[in-house]
C-alpha positions as CSV (number, residue, x, y, z in Angstrom):
1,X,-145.0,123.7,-167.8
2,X,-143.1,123.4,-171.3
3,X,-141.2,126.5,-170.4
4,X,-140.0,124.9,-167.1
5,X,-139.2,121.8,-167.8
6,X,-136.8,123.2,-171.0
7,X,-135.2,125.0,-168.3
8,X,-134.5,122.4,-166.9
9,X,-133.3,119.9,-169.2
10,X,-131.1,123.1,-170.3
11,X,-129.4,123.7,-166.5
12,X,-129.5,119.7,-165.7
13,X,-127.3,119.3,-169.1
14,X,-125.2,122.5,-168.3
15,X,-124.1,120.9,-165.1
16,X,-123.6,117.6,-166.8
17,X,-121.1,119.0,-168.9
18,X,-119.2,121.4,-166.1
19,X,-119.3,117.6,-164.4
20,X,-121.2,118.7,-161.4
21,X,-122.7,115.7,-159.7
22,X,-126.1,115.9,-159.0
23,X,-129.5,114.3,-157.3
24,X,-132.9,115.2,-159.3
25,X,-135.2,115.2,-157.2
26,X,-139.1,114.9,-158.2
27,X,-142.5,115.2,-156.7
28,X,-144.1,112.1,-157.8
29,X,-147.3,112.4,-155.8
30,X,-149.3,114.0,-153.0
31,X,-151.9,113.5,-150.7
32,X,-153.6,116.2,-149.0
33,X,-152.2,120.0,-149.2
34,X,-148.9,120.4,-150.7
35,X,-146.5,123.8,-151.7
36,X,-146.4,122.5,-155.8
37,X,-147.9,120.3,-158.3
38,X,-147.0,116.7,-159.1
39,X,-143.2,116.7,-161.3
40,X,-142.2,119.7,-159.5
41,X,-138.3,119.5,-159.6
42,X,-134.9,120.7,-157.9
43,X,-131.4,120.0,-159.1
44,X,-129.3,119.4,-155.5
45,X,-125.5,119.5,-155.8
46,X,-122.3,119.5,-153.2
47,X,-122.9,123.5,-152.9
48,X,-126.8,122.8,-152.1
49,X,-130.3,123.7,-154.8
50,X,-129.0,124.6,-157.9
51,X,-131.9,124.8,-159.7
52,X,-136.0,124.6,-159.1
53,X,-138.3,124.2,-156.0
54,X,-140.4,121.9,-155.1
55,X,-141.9,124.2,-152.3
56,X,-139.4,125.8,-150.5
57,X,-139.9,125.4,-146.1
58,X,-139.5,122.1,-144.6
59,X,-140.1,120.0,-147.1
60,X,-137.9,121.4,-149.4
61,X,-135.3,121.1,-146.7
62,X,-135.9,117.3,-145.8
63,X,-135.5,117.0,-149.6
64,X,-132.2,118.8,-149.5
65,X,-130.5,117.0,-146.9
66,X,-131.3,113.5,-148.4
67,X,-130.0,114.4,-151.9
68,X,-127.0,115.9,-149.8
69,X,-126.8,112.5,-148.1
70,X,-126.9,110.2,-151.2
71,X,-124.4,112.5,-152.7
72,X,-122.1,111.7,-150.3
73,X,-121.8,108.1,-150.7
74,X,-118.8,106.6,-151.5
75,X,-120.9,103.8,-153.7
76,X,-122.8,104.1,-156.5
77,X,-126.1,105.0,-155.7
78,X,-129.9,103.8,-157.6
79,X,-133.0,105.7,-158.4
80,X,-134.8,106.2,-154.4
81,X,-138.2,106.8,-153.8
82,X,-140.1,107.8,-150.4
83,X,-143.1,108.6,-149.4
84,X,-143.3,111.0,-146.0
85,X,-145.9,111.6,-143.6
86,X,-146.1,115.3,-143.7
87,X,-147.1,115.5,-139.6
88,X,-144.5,112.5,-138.4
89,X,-141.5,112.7,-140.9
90,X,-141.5,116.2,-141.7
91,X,-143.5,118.3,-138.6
92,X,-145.3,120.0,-140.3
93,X,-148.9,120.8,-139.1
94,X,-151.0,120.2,-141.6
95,X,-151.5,116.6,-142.8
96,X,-151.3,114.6,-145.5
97,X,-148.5,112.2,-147.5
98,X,-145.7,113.1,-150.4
99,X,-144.1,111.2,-152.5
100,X,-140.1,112.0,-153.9
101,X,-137.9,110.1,-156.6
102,X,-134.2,110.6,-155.8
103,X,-132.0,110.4,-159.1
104,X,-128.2,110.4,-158.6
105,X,-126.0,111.5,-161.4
106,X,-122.9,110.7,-160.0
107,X,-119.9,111.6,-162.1
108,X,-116.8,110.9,-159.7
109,X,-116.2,108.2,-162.0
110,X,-115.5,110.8,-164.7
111,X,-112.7,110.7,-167.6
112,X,-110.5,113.7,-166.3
113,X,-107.5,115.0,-168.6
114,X,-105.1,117.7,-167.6
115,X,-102.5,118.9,-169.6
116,X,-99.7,121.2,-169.2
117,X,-98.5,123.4,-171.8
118,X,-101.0,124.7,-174.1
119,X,-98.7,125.3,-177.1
120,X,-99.0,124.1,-180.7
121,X,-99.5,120.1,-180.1
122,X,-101.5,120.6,-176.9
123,X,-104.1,123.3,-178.9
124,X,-104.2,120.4,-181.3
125,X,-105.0,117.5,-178.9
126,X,-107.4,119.7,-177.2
127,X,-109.7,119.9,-179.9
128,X,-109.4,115.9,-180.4
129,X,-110.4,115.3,-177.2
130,X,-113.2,117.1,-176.9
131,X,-114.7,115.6,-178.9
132,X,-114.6,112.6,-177.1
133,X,-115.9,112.0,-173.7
134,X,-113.7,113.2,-171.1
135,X,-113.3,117.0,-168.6
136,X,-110.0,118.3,-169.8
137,X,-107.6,120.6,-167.8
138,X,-105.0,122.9,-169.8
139,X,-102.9,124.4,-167.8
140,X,-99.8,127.2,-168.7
141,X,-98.0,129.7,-167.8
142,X,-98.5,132.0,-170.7
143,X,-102.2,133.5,-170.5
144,X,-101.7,134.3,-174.5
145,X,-101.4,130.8,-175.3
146,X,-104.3,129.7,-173.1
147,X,-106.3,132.6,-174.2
148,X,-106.5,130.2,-178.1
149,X,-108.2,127.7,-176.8
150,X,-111.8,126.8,-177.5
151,X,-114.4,128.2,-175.0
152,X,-116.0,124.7,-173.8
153,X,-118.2,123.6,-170.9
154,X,-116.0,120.8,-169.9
155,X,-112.6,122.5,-170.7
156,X,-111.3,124.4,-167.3
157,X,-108.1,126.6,-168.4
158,X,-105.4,127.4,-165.3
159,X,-102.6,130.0,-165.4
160,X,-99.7,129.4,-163.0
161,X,-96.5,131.0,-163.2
162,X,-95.4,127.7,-161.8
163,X,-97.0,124.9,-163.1
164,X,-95.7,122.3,-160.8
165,X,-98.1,123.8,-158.5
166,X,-101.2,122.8,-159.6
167,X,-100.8,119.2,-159.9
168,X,-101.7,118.9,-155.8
169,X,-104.6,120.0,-157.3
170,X,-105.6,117.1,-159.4
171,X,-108.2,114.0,-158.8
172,X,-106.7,111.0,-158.4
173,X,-108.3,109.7,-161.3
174,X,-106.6,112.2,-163.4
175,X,-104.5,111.6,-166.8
176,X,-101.7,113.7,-167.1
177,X,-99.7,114.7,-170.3
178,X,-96.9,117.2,-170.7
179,X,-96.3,119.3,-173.4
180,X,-94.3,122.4,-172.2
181,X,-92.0,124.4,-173.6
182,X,-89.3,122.4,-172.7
183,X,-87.8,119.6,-170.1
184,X,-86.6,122.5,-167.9
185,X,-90.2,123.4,-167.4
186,X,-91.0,119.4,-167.5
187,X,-89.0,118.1,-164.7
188,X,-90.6,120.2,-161.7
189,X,-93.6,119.0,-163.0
190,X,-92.8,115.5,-163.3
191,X,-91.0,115.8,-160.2
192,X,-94.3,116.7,-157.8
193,X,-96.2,113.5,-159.6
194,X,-93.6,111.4,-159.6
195,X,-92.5,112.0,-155.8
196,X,-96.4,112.8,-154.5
197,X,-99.6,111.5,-156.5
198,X,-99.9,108.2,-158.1
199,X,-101.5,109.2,-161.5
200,X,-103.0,106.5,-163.7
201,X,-101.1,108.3,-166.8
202,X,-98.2,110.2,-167.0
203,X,-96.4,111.1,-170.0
204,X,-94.5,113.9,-172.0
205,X,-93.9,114.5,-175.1
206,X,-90.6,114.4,-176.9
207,X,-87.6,112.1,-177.9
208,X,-85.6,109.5,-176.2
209,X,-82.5,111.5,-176.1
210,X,-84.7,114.0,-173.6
211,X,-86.3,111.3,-171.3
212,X,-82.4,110.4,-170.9
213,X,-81.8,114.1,-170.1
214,X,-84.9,114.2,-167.5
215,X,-84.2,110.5,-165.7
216,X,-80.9,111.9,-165.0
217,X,-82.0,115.5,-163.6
218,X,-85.0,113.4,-161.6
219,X,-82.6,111.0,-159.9
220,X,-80.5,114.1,-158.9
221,X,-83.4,115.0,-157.1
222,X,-84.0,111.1,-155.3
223,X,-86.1,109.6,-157.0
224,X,-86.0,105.9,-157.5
225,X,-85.4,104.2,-161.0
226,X,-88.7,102.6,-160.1
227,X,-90.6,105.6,-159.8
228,X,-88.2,107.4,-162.8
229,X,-89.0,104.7,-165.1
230,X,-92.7,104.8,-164.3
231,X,-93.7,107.8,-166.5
232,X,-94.6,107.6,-170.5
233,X,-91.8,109.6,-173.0
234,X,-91.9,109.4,-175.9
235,X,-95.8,110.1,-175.4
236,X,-98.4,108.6,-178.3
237,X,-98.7,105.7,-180.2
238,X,-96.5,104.5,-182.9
239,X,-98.6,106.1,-185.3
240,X,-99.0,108.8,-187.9
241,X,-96.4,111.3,-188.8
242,X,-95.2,114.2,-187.2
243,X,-98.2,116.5,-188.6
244,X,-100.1,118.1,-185.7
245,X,-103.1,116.5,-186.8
246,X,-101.6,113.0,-186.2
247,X,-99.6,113.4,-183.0
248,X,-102.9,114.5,-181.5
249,X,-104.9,111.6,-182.6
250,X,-101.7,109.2,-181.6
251,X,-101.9,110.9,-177.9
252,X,-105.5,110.4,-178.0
253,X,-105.0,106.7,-179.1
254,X,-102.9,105.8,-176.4
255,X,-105.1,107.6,-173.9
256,X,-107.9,105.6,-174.8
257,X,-106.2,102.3,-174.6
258,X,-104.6,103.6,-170.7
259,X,-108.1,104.7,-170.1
260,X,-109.7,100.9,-171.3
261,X,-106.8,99.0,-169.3
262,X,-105.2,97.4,-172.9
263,X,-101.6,97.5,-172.0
């Protein structure tokens, strides 16, 4: 039983940290003839059992599609329990009662970070902010650079040629920092969030004299001075000196106060 339940607190915190969300679902108690013992477990998520039984058949199944359904909630969800009739909930011949606890670990509410370029600042910034936390995209179009990055459970690493691409790809929820190699790789970027999503934070790095240089190229593309103005450059805090060190924690400081709404 020791063996089993660390095997699961191991896979339960592994999907935690990938940000899976996720309904525990326990066998709390039993009356007459039943597949497994009392705290028999199963970890449901959006692709279905990701980890245990608590009997397999039908009631495993009636299990499954009430984890699938409190999953799917829009709202935020409390601890469940039932109890089934084995013959008239379930249909199963032989009789008796069970008893379940529904657990939701919803994590749509997650703190989601993606940046693009994964040069000298950004390999920087990434090991601040994990540290902290948040589920951090880095995403490139040089698979050397992205290949320096820290192997982490809640760090997902993209490589695309075109980097504009992947920001359809984004939650909503989703803070957004650039740090390419330069505003020509910036603006297309910048272009597809400005024009199509609606971002909580969007900003890129560099000097005032190159936000002047991309609000002109993003107007020649129609934009509105509304929308143009609407984006974060120079990104960070007024903080700290131009050490990587401190440009990281700056960008980190004025994520956290986006994040907490102090504007």
């Amino acid at each position: 039983m020791e063996n089993s339940l660390d095997s699961f607190c191991q896979k339960f915190l592994e999907l935690v940290d990938q940000g899976e969300s996720l309904v525990v679902v326990t066998l709390t108690s039993l009356r007459g003839s039943a597949p497994q013992n009392i705290g028999a477990k199963i970890i449901v998520g959006h692709t279905g059992i990701l980890f245990g039984t608590v009997g397999g058949g039908k009631i495993e199944n009636h299990c499954l599609k009430e984890a699938t359904r409190i999953l799917n909630l829009k709202t935020y969800t409390e601890n469940l329990s039932y109890t089934w009739n084995l013959q008239k909930d379930i249909g199963m011949t032989c009789g008796g009662e069970v008893s379940f606890l529904f657990e939701s670990f919803n994590q749509t509410s997650r703190w989601n970070i993606a940046i693009f370029g994964a040069g000298h600042i950004s390999q920087e910034l990434t090991k601040t902010l994990l540290t902290l936390d948040c589920h951090l995209t880095v995403i490139d179009n040089r698979k050397e650079w992205l290949a320096k990055l820290p192997t982490h459970p809640r760090l997902k690493t993209i490589h695309n040629e075109k980097m504009e691409e992947s920001v359809s790809t984004l939650e909503d929820n989703t803070y957004v920092a650039l740090m390419t190699m330069g505003h020509a790789k910036d603006v297309p970027i910048l272009y597809e969030a400005l024009s199509k999503r609606d971002f909580p934070y969007l900003g890129v790095i560099g000097s005032i004299p190159k936000r002047n240089t991309m609000e002109k190229e993003l107007r020649e593309l129609g934009l509105s001075d509304e929308k143009i103005k609407s984006f974060i450059c120079p990104l960070g805090e007024d903080i700290g000196t131009n050490a990587l060190a401190e440009i990281a924690i700056s960008i980190t400081a004025q994520l956290l106060r986006y994040r907490d709404n102090k504007n």
